[in-house]
BALOBA-1460 file (C-alpha; in Angstrom, 3 decimals):
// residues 65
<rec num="1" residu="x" x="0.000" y="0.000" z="0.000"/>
<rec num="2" residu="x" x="3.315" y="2.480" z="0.333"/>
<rec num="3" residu="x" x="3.651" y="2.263" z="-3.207"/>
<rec num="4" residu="x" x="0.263" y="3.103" z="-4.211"/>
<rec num="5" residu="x" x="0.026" y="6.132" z="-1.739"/>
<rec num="6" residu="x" x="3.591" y="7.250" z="-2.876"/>
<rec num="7" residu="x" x="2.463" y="7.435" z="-6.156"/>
<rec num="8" residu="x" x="-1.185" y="9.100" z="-5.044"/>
<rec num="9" residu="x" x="1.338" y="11.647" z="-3.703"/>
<rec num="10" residu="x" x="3.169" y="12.508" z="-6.776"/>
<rec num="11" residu="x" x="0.208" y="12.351" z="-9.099"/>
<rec num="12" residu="x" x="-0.836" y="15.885" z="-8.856"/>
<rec num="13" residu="x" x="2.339" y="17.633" z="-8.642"/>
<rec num="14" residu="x" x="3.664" y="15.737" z="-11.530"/>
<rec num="15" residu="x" x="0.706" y="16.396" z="-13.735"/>
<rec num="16" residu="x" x="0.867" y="20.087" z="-12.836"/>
<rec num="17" residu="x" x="4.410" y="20.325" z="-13.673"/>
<rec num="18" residu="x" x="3.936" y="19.039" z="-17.299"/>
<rec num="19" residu="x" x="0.909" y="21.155" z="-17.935"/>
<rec num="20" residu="x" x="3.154" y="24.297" z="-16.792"/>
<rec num="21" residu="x" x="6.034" y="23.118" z="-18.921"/>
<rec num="22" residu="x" x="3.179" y="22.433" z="-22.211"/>
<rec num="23" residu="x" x="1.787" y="26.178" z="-21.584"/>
<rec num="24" residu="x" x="5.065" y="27.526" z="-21.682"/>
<rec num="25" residu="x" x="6.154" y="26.139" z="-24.511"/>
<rec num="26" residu="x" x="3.125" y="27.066" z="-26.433"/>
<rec num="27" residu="x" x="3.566" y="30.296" z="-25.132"/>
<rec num="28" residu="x" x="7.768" y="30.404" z="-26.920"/>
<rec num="29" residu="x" x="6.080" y="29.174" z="-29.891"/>
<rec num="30" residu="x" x="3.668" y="32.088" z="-30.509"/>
<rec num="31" residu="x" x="6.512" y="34.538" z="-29.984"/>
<rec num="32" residu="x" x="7.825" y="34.695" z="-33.559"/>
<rec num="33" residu="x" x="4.209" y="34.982" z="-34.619"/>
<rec num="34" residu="x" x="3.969" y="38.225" z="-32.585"/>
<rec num="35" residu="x" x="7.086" y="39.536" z="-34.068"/>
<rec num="36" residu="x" x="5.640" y="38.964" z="-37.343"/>
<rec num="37" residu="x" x="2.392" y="40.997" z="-36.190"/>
<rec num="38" residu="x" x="4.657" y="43.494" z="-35.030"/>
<rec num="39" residu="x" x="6.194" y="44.286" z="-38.176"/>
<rec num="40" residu="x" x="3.187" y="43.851" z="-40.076"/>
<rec num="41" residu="x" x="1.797" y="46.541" z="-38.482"/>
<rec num="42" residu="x" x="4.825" y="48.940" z="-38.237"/>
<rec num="43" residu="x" x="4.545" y="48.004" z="-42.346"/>
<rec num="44" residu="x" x="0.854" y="48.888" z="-42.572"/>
<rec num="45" residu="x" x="0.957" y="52.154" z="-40.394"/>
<rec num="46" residu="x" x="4.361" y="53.422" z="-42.752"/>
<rec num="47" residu="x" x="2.426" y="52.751" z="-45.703"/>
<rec num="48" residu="x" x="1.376" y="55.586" z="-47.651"/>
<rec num="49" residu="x" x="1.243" y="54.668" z="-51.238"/>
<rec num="50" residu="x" x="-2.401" y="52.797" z="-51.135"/>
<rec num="51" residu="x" x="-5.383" y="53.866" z="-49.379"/>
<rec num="52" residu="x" x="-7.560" y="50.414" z="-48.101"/>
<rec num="53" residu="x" x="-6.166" y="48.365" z="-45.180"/>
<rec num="54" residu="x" x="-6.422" y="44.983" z="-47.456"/>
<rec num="55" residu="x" x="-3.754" y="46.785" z="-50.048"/>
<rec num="56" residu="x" x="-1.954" y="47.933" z="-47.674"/>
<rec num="57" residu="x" x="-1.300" y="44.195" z="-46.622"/>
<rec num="58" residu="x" x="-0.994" y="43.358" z="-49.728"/>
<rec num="59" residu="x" x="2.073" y="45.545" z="-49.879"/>
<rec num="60" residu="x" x="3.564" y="44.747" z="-47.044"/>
<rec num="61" residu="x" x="3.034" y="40.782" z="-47.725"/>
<rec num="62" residu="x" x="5.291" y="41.233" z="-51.103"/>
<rec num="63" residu="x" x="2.739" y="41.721" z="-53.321"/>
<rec num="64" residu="x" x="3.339" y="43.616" z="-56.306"/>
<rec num="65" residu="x" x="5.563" y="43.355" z="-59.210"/>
C-alpha cells in the first residue's frame, strides 16, 4: 500500500508540472508569430502609397511586381 500512496502523492504535482512546462512552450512558440504581427503593423501604419487596409497588406506581404 506504500507504493500506491507514494504514487497518489506525486500524481498531482507531476501532472501540474507538465501542464506548466506544455503552456510555456506554447507560449515560446507564438513569440515569432507576434514579431511577425509586429512588423506587419509597423509596415501597414508606414504605408502611404495605397489607401484600403487589405492593399496595404498586400504591400507589405510582397505583393506587387
Amino acid at each position: 500500500m506504500k507504493i500506491q500512496e507514494s504514487i497518489k502523492g506525486y500524481t498531482y504535482p507531476v501532472l501540474a508540472l507538465l501542464s506548466t512546462i506544455g503552456i510555456v512552450s506554447i507560449a515560446f512558440s507564438l513569440l515569432p508569430i507576434a514579431n511577425w504581427h509586429r512588423i506587419q503593423n509597423d509596415c501597414i501604419e508606414r504605408t502611404i502609397a495605397f489607401e484600403g487596409l487589405p492593399d496595404k497588406v498586400w504591400s507589405c506581404n510582397g505583393g506587387g511586381n
